[in-house]
N, C-alpha and C positions, 0 to 999 in steps of 0.2 A: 805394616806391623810396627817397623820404627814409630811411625807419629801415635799410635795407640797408646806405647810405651811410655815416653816424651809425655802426651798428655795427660795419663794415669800417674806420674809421676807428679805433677800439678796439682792432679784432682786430690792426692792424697795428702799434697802438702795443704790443700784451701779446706781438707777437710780435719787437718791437723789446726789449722790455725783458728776454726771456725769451734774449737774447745772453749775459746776464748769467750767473756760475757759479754765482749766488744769483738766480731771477727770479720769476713771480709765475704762478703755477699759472692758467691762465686758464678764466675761467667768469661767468655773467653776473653775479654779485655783482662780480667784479675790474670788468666793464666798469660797474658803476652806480659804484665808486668812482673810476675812471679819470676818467669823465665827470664827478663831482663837484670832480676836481683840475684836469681840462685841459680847454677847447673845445676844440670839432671841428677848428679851425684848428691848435692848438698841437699838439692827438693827430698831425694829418696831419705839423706837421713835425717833431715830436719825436721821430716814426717812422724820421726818415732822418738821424736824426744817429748819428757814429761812437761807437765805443766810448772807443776812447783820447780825452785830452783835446784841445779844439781850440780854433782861434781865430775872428773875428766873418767875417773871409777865408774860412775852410774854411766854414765854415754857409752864407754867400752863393753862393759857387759850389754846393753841395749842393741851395740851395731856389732858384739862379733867383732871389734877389730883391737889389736893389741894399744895397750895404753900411752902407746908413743906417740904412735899415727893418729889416735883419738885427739890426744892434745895438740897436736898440726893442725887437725883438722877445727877445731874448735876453737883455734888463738887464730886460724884465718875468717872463721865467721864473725868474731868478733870484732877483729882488724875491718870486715867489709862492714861494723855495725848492725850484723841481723841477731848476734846475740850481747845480751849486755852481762861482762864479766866483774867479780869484784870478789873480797874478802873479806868470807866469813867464817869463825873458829879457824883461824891460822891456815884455810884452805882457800884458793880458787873455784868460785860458785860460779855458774850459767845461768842461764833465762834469755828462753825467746819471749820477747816484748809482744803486744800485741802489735797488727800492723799501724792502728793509730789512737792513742799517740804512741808511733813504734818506731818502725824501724822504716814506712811509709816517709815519715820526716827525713828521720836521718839520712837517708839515700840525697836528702839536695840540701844535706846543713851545710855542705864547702862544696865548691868547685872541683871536682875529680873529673880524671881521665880514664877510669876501667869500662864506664857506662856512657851510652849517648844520654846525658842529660836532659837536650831536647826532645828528644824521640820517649823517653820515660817522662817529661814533664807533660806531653800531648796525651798520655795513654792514662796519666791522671788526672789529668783533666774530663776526659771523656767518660772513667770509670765514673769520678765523683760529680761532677756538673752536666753531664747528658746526660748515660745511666741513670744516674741517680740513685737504687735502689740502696748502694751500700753505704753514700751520706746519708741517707733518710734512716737505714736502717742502725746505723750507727750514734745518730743522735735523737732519734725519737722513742725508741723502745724501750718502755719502763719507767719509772718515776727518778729513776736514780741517774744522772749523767755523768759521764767522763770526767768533764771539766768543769769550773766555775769562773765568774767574773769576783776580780778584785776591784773594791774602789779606789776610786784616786785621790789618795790620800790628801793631797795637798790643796784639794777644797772644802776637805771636811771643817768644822765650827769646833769649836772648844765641845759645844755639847755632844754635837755630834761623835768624836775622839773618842770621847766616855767610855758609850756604847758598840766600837769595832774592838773586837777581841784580838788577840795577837794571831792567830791564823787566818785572822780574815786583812791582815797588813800584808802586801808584798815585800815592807821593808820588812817586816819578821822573816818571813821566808828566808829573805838571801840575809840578815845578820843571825839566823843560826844553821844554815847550810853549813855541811860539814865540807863536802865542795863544791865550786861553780865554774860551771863554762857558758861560752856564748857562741852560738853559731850562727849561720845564715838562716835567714825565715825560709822555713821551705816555703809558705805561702805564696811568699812574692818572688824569689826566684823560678817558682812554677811560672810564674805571671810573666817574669822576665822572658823564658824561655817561649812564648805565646806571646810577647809582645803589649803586654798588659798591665805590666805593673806600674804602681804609681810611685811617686817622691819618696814616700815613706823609707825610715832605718831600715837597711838587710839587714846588719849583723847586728843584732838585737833580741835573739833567739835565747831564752835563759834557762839552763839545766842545772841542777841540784842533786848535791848527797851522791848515792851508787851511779845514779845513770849520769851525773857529768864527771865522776871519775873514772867510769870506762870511754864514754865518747872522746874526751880530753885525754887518754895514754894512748887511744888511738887516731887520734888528730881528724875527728870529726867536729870539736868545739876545742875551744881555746881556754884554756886558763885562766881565771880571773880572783883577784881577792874581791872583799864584799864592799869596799870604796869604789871600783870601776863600776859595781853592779847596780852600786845604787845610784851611779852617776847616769850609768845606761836607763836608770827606770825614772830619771827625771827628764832625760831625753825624751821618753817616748812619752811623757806627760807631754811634754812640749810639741810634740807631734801628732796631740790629741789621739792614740793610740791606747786600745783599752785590754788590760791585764787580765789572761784567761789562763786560766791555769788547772795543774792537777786537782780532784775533788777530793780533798782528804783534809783531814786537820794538821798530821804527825810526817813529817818525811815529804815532802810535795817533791816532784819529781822534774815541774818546768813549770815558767811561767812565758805565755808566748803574746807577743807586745803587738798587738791585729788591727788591723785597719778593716773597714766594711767593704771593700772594695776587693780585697783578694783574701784574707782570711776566710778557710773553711768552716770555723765555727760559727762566725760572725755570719757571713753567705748563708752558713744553716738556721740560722737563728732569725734572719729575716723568711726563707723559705718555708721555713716548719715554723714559725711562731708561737701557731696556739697548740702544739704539742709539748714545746717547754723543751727544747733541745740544749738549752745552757742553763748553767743553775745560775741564777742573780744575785746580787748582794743585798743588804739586808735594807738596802736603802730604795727610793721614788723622789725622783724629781717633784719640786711643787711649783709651779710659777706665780708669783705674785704679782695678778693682775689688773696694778694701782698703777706700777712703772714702768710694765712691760709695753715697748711700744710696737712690737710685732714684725724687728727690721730682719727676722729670719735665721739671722746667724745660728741660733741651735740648732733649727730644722737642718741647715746646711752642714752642719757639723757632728749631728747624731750619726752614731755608725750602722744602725740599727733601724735609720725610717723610724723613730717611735715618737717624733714630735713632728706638727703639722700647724701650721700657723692659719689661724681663722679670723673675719673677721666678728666685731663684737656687735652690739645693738646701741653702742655710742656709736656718732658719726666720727668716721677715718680713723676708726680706734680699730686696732688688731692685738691678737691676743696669740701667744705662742700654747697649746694644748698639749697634752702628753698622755697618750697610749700606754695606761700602764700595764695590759695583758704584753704590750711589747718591748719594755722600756727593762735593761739590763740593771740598774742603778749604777752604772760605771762613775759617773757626776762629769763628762765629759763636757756636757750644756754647761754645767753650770761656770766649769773652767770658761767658756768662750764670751760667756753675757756679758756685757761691758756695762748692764745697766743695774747690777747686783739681783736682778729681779727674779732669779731661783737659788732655791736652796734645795736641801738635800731631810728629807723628814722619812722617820722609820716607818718601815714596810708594818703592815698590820703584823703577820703572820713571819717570824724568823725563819731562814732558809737551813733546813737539818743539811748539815757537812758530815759524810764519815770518818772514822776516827785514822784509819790509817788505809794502806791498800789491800788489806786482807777484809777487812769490814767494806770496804767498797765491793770488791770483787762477789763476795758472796754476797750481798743485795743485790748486785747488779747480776750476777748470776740465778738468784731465784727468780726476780723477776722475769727474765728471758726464758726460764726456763731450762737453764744449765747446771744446776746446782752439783747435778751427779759428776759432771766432768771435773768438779772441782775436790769430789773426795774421791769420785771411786775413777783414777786414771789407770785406764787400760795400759800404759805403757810401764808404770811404775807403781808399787804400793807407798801410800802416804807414811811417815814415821808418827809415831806417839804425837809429838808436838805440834807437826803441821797440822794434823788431823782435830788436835785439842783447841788449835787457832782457829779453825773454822769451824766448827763447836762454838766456841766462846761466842763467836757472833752470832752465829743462831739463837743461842741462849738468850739474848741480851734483844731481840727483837720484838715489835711489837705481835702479839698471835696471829692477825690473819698473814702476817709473812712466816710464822715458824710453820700454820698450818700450810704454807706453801710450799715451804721446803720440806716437809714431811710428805707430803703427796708428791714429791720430783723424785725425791729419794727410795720413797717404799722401804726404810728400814726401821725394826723393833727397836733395835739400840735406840736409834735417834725419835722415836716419839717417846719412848722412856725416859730418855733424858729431858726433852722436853716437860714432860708429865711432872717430874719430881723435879722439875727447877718452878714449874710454878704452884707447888703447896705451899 
């Protein structure tokens, strides 16, 4: 009867968490990690918190327990990193994160002593790289992704420059970040802990705005002004490591500096290819092949498999080729050519970014499928404003997605609304 218990208590936190339009494929490995992150206590109430953000008020009315203990209880989940705390209208707001990018990372951004790190780095491993089904399902479903790739700036051309808009810089990101922290790559301390990781910077991990001023009060990332950050993001040029980050335009939340070799996104992005699991940047490699003499270096240096070196129909001539259904436009090649013989020329078709993470969440929610958990949450009723946020983005969509949201939804208000925003 205990292990019933114990389990149902998982099930209902994987089935709390899986509200999410990114959530965690459930199966006994999720629940040996679950349980390695939360007790039975915290599984039970972190099952019944809402989605939108709240405050220590909402949570107590929710669990029945007096406002004292609620706030213990809720400044230790965020101390352990499963929730990320911050201020807004002069109060202390909550949010559970999704698990990735969530609170999956955070659990191996520093070296702590409450959890076997190696025993949690094996169980993720196994979820995401055996299993598989919740990498796959995490970065294949939908047109919309997670994350994106930034270019790297320091190869772009004058002309090129022109054309990258200021959310498509990392250097923007971190000089209008309100804060920043850096922590360890989970990626490669996972790898570490498996014995796998390669040269590549650990602490090189970059958080932004709300979610690096909760990590950094709770000493999961470290503090940084925006000189260290951008010193860190020349580093990781240097270490041919390609910039993937939150898909948003307004507020980015992290940018994670990934090698092909132990990054998940990257790993997925070779895996899943032709389903489009990373969104790309707005650029494709070109090779110009007058001077290209085919000594490999990019092939050896793509993080991504997307160049392959052939030979040509002159004698002992080779030619470096590029896979553009698999090529991220990072410009990582073109950083390594020592023979100038790539450049960097615009993608036909511009990659759509959404505008912040409320217009992320609700495309990304229609298209999975989730849209109701996003207005109508059983734990909590949404206020005027939240409720009008995600509205505004419905509105503002292209129709066969409002007709999609309208059919998830099943509600008169919202095809009306619909209806009379497009007269």
């Amino acid at each position: 009867m205990a292990h019933h218990t114990i389990k149902s208590s998982y099930q209902n936190l994987s089935d709390r968490l899986n509200k999410f339009p990114q959530g965690a494929t459930p199966s006994e490995l999720l629940y040996k990690i679950l349980k390695m992150l939360f007790n039975e206590k915290e599984a039970d109430l972190v099952a019944l918190l809402p989605i939108k953000p709240f405050t220590a008020n909402k949570a107590s009315k929710i669990w029945k327990l007096d406002i004292k203990k609620t706030r213990n209880i809720l400044d230790e989940l965020a101390n352990k990193a499963i929730l990320i705390d911050f201020e807004q209208n002069d109060q202390i707001e909550y949010v559970l994160p999704p698990p990735m990018a969530g609170f999956f990372e955070f659990s191996l951004m520093r070296v702590r002593k409450d959890i076997d790190q190696k025993v949690l780095s094996e169980l993720f491993h196994q979820y995401m790289n055996v299993e598989e089904d919740f990498i796959k399902s995490l970065f294949t479903q939908g047109e919309t992704q997670l994350g994106r790739v930034f270019v790297n700036e320091s190869v772009l051309s004058n002309y090129n420059a022109i054309h990258v808009l200021d959310y498509e810089r990392a250097t923007e990101v971190i000089k209008s970040a309100s804060h920043i922290g850096v922590g360890m790559c989970y990626c490669r301390h996972k790898m570490e802990h498996l014995g796998k990781a390669c040269d590549a910077p650990m602490d090189i991990c970059m958080t932004f705005n709300t979610v690096a001023s909760s990590l950094s009060k709770h000493g999961h990332a470290r503090t940084i002004d925006k000189e260290e950050c951008l010193d860190l993001l020349h580093k990781a040029y240097d270490h041919n490591l390609v910039q993937f980050g939150e898909n948003v335009r307004n507020d980015v939340s992290f940018i994670c500096n990934c090698c092909g070799c132990c990054c998940e996104a990257l790993l997925a992005s070779k895996r899943f290819a032709i389903m489009n699991p990373v969104h790309t940047t707005n650029f494709i490699p070109e090779i110009q092949s007058e001077t290209c003499n085919g000594c490999g270096l990019c092939e050896k240096k793509c993080p991504v498999d997307a160049i392959r070196i052939e030979a040509t129909e002159m004698e002992n001539k080779k030619n470096a080729i590029v896979d553009e259904d698999l090529c991220l436009g990072c410009g990582v090649c073109v950083r390594v050519c020592n023979k100038n013989s790539i450049i960097l020329k615009s993608r036909k078709e511009r990659v759509l970014t959404p505008l912040n993470g409320t217009h992320k969440a609700v495309v990304m929610a229609i298209e999975r499928g989730k849209l109701q958990n996003l207005i109508f949450d059983n734990q909590v009723l949404w206020n005027h404003r939240a409720m009008a946020a995600v509205l505004g983005v419905i509105l503002k969509l292209p129709p066969i997605k409002q007709a999609m949201a309208s059919k998830q939804v099943k509600s008169r208000y919202l095809e009306k609304l619909i209806k009379r925003f497009d007269r």
